[in-house]
N, C-alpha and C positions, 0 to 999 in steps of 0.2 A: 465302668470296666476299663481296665487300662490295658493297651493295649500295642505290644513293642512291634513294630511293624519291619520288614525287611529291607536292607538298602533300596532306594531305584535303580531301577537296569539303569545300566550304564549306554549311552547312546540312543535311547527313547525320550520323547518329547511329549509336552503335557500343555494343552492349550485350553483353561477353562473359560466357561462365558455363564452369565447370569439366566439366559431365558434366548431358546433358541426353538424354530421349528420343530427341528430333531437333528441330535446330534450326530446320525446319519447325512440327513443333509447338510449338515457343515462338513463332514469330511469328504462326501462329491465334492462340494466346493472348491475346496484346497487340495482335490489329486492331485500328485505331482509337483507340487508344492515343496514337499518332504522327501526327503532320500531317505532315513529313517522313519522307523515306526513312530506314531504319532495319535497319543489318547488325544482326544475332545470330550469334554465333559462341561454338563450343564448341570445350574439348579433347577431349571424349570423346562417343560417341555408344554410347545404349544400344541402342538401336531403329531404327537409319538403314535408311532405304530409297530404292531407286531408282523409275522407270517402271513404271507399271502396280502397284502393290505389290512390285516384287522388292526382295529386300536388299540391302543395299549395305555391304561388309563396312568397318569404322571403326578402324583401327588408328589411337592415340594417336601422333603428329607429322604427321597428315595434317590437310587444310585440310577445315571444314566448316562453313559459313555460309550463312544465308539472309537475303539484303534485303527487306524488307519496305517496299510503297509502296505508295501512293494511286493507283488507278487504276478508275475502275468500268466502264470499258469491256471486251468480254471479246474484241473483235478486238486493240482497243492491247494488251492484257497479253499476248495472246499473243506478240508481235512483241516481247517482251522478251528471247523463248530468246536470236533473235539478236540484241540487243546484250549479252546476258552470255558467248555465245560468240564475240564481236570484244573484248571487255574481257578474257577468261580468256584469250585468243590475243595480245594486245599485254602482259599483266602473265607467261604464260610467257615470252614472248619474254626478257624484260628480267631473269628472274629465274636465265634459264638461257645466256644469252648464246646467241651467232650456234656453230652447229652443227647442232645438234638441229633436224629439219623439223616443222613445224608444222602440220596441218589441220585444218578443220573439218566434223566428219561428221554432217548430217544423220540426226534433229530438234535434239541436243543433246546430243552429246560432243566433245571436241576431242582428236585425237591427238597425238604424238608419235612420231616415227619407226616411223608405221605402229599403233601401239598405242595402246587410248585413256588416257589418265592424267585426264582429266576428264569430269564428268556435269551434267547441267544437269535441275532439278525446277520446272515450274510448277504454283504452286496456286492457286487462288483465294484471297482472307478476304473473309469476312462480318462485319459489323456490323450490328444491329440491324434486323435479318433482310435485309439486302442486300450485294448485292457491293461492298466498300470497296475492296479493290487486291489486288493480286497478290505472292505469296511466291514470289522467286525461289530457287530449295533449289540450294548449287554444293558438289561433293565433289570432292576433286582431290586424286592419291595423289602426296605432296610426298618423304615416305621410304618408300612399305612402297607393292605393290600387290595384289591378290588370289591368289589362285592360281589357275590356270585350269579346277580342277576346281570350284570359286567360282562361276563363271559361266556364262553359259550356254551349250549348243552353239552351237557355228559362228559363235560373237561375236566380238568385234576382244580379240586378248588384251590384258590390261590391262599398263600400265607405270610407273612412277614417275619424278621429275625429277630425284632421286639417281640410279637406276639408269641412264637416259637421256644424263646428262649431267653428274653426280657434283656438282653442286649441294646444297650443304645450307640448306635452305634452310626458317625455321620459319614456323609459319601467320599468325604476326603480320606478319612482314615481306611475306606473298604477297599477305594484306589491306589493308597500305601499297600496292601496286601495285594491285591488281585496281580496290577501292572508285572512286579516283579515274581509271581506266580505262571502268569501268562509265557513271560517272555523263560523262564526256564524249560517250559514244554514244549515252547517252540521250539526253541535249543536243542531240544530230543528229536524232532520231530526232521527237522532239517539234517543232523548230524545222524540219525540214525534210520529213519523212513519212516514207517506209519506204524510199522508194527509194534514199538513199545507203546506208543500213544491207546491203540487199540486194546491190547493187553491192560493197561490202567484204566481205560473206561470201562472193559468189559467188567471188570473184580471190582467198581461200582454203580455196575447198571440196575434199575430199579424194572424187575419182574422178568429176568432174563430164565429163564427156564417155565415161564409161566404162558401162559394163554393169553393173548391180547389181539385187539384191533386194529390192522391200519388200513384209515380210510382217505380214498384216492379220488379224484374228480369226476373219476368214472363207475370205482366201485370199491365197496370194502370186504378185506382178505381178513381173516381171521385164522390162525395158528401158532403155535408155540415157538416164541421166541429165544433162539437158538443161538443167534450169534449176530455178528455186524461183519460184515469181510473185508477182504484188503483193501473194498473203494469207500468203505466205511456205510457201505447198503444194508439196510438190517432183512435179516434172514429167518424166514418164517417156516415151519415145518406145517406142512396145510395136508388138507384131507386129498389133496391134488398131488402130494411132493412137495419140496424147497418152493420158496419163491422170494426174489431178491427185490427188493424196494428202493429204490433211490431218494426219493423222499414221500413223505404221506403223514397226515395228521396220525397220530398215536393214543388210543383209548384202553383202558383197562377195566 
């Protein structure tokens, strides 16, 4: 499949490496290192992990990269899940042609026909003892995806964009799409606030007017998912009233 990919933003940096812990942990590494944004990207991950410390298993032809940017505010970095989840949604689109459905399932994975094939990891970095920006950590299963005894109960099984869609498709060319993807939402996001970012997440959220679960370390809420608000909390209509989430695992 040939596939014509979009300039690179102008003024973003791209530092690959063969085989790393995680490429989270190389961009702690080098905070502050960079005045501009700055991809890392690996072939191989020794150590990758997901949400909360879980793993996240790293078969060699799958995409694993983390942007590294300036940002010391910790509402704005947050509100970065979603422009990497509208940038990982417009660079599948384009990598796997028109078929395959598309969602996006709150905090920070994006499906494909029902299955999730991407993840999304925000971390802080520090610099000289303060918060410099945010690591945005993105895995996305391009050829191979876990097995379902891999993950966890009653989680969205996981799926690939070969399997999906028979796309072959390698981690350099997804980085051609995503990067210059990423960086134009950002662009919105900074130039205009949250709210256009919100508005294009919501028109492709996956189960947004439906019934769903979000479970918490303390307890699981169930009702119908309504909206995400302006701190980008997802909003539940419960047999109690509203109730606003900051984060929480998401079950359907």
């Amino acid at each position: 499949m040939s596939i014509n990919a979009p300039e690179w933003p102008a003024g973003v940096g791209h530092f690959p490496s063969v085989e790393v812990t995680s490429t989270l942990d190389v961009a702690r590494q080098e905070a502050g290192q960079f005045p501009n944004p700055t991809w890392f990207t690996a072939t191989r991950q020794s150590a990758s992990r997901g949400r909360r410390g879980r793993v996240w298993v790293a078969p060699e032809g799958n995409f694993y990269g983390t942007l590294s940017m300036p940002c010391a505010d910790p509402e704005s970095a947050s509100l970065r899940s979603f422009v990497a989840a509208l940038a990982l949604h417009d660079a599948l689109g384009a990598v796997m042609g028109d078929g395959p459905m598309l969602a996006l399932k709150w905090p920070n994975d994006v499906l494909v026909n029902n299955g999730k094939v991407a993840g999304i990891l925000l971390e802080s970095l520090n610099h000289g003892g303060q918060m410099w920006g945010v690591a945005v950590g993105i895995g996305v299963n391009l050829i191979a995806a876990p097995a379902m005894d891999q993950v966890e109960d009653s989680a969205v099984y996981p799926v690939s964009v070969k399997g999906e869609s028979g796309a072959d498709v390698s981690p350099d060319t997804f980085l051609k799409n995503l990067a210059p993807a990423f960086a134009m939402y950002d662009a919105q996001l900074v130039t205009y606030g949250f709210a256009p970012i919100r508005a294009a997440w919501l028109a492709r959220a996956a189960k947004l007017g439906e019934t769903i679960t979000a479970r918490l370390p303390t307890e699981s809420i169930t009702g119908r998912f309504d909206t995400i608000d302006e701190n980008g909390y997802l909003v539940l209509n419960t047999a109690k009233g509203p109730r606003s989430i900051a984060a929480a695992d998401v079950f359907f």
